[in-house]
N, C-alpha and C positions, 0 to 999 in steps of 0.2 A: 411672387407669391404673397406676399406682404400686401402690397397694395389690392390685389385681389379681393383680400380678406377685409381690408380696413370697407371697400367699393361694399361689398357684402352686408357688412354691419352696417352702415351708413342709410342703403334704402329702406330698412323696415324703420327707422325713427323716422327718414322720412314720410316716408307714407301715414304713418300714425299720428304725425303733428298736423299733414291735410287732413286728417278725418276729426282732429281737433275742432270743436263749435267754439268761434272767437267770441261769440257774443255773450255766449254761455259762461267765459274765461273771464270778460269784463265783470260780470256783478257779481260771480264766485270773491273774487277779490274784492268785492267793496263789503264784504264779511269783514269786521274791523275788531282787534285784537283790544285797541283802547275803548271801542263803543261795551265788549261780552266785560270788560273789569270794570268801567264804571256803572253798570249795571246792574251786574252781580256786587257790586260792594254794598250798591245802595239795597236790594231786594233779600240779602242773608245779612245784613247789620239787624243787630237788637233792636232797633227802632222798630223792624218787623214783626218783633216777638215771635220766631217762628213760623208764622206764616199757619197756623193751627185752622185747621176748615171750619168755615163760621166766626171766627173770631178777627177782632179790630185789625192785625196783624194781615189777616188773607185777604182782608176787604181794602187792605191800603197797597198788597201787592195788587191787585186787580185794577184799579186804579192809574197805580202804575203802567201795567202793558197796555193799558186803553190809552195812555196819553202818549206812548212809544208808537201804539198806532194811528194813531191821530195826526204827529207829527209825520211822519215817514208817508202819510198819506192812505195808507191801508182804511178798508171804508168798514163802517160797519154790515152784520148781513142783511140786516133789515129793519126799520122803524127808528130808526137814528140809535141804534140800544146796540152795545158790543158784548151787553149779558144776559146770559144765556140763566138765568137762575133756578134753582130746585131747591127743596124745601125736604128737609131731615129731622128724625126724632133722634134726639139726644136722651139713649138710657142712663139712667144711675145705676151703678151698682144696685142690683136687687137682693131678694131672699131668697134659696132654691131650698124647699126638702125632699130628700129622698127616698123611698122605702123600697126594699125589697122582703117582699112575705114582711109583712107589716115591722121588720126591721130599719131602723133609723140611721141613715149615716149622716156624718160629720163634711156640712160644708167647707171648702180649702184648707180641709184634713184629708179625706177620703174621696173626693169631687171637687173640678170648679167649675168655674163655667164663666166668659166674660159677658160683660152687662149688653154689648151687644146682639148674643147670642141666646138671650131668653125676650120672654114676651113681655110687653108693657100692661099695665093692670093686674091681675089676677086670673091664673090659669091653671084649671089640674089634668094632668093625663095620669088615665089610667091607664092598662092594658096587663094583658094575661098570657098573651106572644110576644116574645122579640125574638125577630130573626137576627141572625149570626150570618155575617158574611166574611171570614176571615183578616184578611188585610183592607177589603172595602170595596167601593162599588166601583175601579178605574176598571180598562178592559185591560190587559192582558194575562201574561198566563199562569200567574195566580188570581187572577180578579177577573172574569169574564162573566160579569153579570148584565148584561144586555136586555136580558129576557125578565131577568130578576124581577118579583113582584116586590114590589118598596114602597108603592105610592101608600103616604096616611099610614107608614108602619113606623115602628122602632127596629133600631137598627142598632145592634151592639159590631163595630170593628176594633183591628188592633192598629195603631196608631203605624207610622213609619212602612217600611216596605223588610220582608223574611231578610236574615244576614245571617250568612251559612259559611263558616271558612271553606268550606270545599265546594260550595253550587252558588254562592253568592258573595259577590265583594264586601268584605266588610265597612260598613260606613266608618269612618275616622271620626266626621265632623258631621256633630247631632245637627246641628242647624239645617241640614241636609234635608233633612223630615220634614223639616217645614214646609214646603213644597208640597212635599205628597199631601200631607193632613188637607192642607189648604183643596187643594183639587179635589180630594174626596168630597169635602164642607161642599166646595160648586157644583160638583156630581151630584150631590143629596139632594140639595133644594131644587135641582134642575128636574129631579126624576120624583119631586114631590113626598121628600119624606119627612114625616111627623118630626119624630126624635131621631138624635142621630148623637149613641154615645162610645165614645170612642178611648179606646182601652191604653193608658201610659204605663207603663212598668216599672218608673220612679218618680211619681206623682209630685213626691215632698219635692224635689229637685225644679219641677216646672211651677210649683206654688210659690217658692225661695223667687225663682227667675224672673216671674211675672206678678209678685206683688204688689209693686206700684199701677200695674193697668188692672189688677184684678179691680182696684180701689177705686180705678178711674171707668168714667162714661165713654158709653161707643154709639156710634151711630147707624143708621139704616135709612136709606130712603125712606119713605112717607110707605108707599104701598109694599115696604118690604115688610113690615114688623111683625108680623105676623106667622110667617110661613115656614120656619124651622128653628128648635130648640137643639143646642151644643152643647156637651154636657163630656167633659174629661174622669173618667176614673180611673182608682185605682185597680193595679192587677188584683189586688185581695176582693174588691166588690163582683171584678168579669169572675173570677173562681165561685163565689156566693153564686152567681145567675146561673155559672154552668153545673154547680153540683148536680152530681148525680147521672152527669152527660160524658162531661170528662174534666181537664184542667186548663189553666192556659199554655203552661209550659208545653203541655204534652203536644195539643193543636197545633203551635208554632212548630213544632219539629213534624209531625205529620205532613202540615203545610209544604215545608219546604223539600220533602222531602218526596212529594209525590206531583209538588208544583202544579195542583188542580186546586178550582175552587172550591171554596164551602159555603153550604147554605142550611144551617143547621135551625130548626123551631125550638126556641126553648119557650118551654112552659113555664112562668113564673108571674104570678102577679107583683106588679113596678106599679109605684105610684108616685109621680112629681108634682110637686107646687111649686108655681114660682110666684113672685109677685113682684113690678117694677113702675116704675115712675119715667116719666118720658118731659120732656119741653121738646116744642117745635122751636127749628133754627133754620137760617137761610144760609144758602151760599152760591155762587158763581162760576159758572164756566166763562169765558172770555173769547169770543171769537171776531177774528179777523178778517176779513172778505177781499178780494182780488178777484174781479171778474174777465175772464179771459174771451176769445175773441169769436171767431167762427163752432170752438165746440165749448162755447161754453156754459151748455148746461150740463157737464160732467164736471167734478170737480176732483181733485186732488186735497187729501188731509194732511197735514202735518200739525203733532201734537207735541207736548209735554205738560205734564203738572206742576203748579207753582206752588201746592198746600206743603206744609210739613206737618212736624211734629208739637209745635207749639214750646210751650215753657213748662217743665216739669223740675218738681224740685227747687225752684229759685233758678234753673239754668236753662240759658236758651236755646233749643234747638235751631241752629240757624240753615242747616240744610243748604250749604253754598254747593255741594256737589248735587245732592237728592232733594230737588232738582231742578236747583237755584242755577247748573251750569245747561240744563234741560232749554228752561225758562229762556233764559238771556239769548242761547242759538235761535229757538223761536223766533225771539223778536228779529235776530241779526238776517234773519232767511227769507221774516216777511217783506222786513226792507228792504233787503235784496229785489224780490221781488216786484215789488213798487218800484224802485227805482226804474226798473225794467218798461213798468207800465207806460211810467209817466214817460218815457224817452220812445216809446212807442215800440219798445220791442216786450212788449208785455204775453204773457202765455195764450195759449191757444182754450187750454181746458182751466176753468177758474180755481182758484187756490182758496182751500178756507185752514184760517192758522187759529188751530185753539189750545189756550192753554188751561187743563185741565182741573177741578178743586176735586177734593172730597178722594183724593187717588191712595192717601195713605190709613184713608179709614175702609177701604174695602172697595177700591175702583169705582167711587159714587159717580163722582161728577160723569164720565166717561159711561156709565152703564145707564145713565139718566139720559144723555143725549144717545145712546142708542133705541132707546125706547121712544127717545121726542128728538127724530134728528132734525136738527133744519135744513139737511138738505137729504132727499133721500136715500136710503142706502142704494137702493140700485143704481141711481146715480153715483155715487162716489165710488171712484179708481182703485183707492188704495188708503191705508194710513201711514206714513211716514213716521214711528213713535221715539221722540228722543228721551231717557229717560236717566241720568249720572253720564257724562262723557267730558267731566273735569277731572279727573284721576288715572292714574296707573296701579294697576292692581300687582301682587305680589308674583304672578305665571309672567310679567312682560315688565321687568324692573329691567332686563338687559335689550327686551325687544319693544322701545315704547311707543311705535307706528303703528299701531293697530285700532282696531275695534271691537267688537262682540256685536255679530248682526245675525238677529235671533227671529226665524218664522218666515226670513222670504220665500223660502220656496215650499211653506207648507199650503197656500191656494193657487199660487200661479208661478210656475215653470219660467213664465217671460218675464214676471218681475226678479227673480234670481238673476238670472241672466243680463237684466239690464243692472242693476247693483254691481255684480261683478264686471260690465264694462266699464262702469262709471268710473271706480276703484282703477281699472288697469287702464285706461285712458286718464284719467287726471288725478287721481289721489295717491295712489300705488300705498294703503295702508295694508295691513296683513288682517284679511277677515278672517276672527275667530269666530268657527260655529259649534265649540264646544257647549255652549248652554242652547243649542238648536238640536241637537241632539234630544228625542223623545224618550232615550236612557236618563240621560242627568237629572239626579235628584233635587237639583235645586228648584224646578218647574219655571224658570221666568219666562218662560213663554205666556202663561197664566198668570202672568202678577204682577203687568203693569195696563197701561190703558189701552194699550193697541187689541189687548184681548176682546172685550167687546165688540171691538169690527170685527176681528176674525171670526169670532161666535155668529156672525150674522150675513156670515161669507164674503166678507170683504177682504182681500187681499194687506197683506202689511209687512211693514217691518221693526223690529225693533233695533234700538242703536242703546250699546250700554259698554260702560268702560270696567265692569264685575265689581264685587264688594271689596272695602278694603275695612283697614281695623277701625275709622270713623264713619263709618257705614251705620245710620241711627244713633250716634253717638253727638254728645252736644258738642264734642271736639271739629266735626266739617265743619268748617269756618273758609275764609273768603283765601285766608295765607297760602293755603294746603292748594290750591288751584292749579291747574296747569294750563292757560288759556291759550297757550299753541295747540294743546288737542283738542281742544273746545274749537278751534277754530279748522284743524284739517280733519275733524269728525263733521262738522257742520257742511263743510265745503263738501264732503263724500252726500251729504242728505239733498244739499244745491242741486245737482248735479244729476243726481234720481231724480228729484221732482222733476228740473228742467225738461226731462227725458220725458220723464211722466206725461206730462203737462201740454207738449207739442210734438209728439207722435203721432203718425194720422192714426193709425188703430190704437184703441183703448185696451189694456192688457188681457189675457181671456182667465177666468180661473178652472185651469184645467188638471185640480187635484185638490185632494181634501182629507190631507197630513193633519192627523189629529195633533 
């Protein structure tokens, strides 16, 4: 019986190790654990100053990955140039006044609003309607505004998502919201709305929290500056617009209590002024090119962003995790590939490796080349998106083989599928799709760069190792790293592409998981 059993186990490893691609196994391994820490030490040291989009710091990282690819042989995509460049207005902190029925509120008393989020020069809206759409413009079933007329309106929401101890979990961890707000914010400008303000219930507490960037300049592409005003207030100002309709307090419990939307006209004349100052700045995306052989005018993306935070306060954001460990697999994946080429076993469908700027000022660089891709979208496969996979988060302190692989199966069924082979034939990590989940409040499906392909029907994935306590904190630094899972995360993205890359069919996307 014994031997029986031992004969039994023995043929399915069998089998599994022939269905193993040895070739695929060679350059997964030339992913090199000393090339991601010299790297990363040189690209998150202070000499980078944070890597800040537009600033001396992100123009010497770029620099950088251009002469990583240069040596490794990776070519440029065209015209001997590895930059992809776009050009941004830097707001200042402006002025906003507010009026409702010719009453005056208090700027970062009663309202904020960041400098990215209003207009440059001088602008007044008036208006005599704002509609009321409860929690905001997402679909489900408290928000199914689909139909909703918004375009060129004001639009008063309430921040966050209903919290009901008996119909709804309660949030623990406010940070949680930020997600939603965010999605709303892309919902709005997507469906063309004027103003879009959005109701906080402890204002003072997000003024205390956000001081420093209230004070500080935000950015927007060139042709974005224009197209939507943000505007935070307090619950005492939504009660002012709703007098005479009802309250806040009261709505919130109605809301959740009938879990339908609302779309209420309030009658009130609002009048905004803002007034803001602007500099044009440049910055760069960085792409990589590997042309591949018989199909190779389809190509395969793999991204990450190399911008940070910059220097605030006298201290450095140095961003070794976000996504200084993003960065360095980049590079380690294009050389891989290269290697590959040069030895003649090079991909089928061509690989473009770009590493993204302007990601932490509002997905710039990434939502610029969607708009001016260089290579088409229809053409391109999929996006591969790495974006923190230096860290172990606090859910996998005892289980540290994993990952977070967020949106593959939300356009294509076969790229799921191929992920999870990749995984149970060569990496056997644990994929966490807790933040794939279209419940989870945190949205990263929405908040890092792969979203703009998706937005434009392109297949992707995200690879992310979740937040930890130096998550935007000037404390990720190079020490904190953990470059074994920067290397068996990288190895799980090899691995995809490779598949990707030299399959004869190109994956189909046959579904459209918001």
């Amino acid at each position: 019986m014994k031997k029986i059993v031992l004969l039994f186990i023995l043929v399915p490893i069998f089998v599994n190790a022939q269905n193993k691609d040895s070739v695929a196994i060679k350059y997964a391994n030339s992913i090199s654990i000393e090339s991601l820490k010299n790297n990363l030490t040189i690209i998150a040291s202070d000499e980078y100053e944070g890597r800040e989009t537009g600033r001396r710091g992100q123009k010497m990282a770029a620099d950088f990955i251009v002469q990583e690819f240069k040596t490794a042989g990776v070519q440029p995509l065209k015209h001997n140039n590895y930059f992809q460049q776009f050009l941004l207005d830097e707001k200042q902190p402006g002025e906003i006044k507010f009026f409702i029925e010719e009453k005056e509120y208090v700027a970062n008393t009663d309202y904020y609003s960041f400098s990215g989020d209003i207009n440059t020069n001088k602008r007044k809206i008036k208006t005599k309607e704002i509609t009321f759409l409860g929690y905001g413009i997402e679909d489900n079933s408290y928000n199914d505004y689909k139909n909703a007329d918004v375009k060129n309106k004001t639009l008063l929401i309430f921040s966050g998502e209903p919290v009901d101890k008996d119909s709804v979990p309660v949030i623990k961890n406010q940070k949680e919201w930020v997600g939603y707000d965010k999605l709303k914010i892309k919902n709005a400008k997507e469906k063309g709305v004027r103003t879009l303000l959005i109701v906080k219930d402890e204002i003072n507490k997000d003024i205390e929290k956000y001081k420093n960037k209230l004070l500080s300049p935000g950015m927007v592409l060139k042709n974005e500056r224009d197209r939507i005003v943000v505007i935070y207030i307090s619950k005492q100002m939504a009660n002012d617009l709703l007098i005479g309709i009802t309250n806040v307090d009261k709505l919130k419990q109605e809301i959740v209590i009938s879990q339908k939307p609302v779309n209420l006209k309030v009658k009130k004349h609002l009048k905004i002024e803002t007034k803001s100052k602007a500099q044009k700045i440049s910055s760069e995306n960085v792409l990589g090119y590997i042309e591949g052989s018989d199909l190779k005018d389809e190509v395969v993306v793999i991204s990450a962003h190399y911008d940070h935070l910059g220097i605030k306060d006298n201290k450095v954001y140095n961003g070794a995790d976000d996504d200084g460990s993003g960065t360095v697999a980049l590079i380690e994946l294009a050389k891989a590939f290269a290697k590959a080429k040069k030895e003649g076993k090079g991909p089928r469908r061509s690989m473009l490796f770009i590493a993204f700027s302007g990601e932490e000022k509002g997905l710039l660089g990434s939502l610029y080349y969607a708009e001016h891709p260089e290579i088409a979208m229809s053409k391109t496969v999929c996006d591969l998106n790495i974006d923190m996979i230096g860290r172990i988060d606090e859910k996998h302190i005892n289980k540290p083989d994993y990952v977070y692989v967020i949106g593959s199966d939300k356009l294509s069924s076969e790229l799921h599928a191929i992920s999870e082979t990749a995984n149970k034939t060569y990496t056997h990590l644990e994929l966490d799709y807790t933040y794939n989940d279209e419940k989870d409040r945190n949205r990263f499906y929405y908040r890092s760069d792969h979203y703009n392909f998706a937005k434009n029907g392109v297949p992707v994935i995200f690879y992310f190792n979740g937040v930890h306590e130096d998550y935007h904190q000037e404390t990720d630094e190079v020490q904190k790293i953990n470059f074994e899972k920067i290397k068996s995360r990288s190895t799980l993205v090899f691995f995809t592409a490779w598949e990707l890359a030299n399959r004869n069919e190109r994956i189909k996307v046959d579904s459209n998981k918001k």
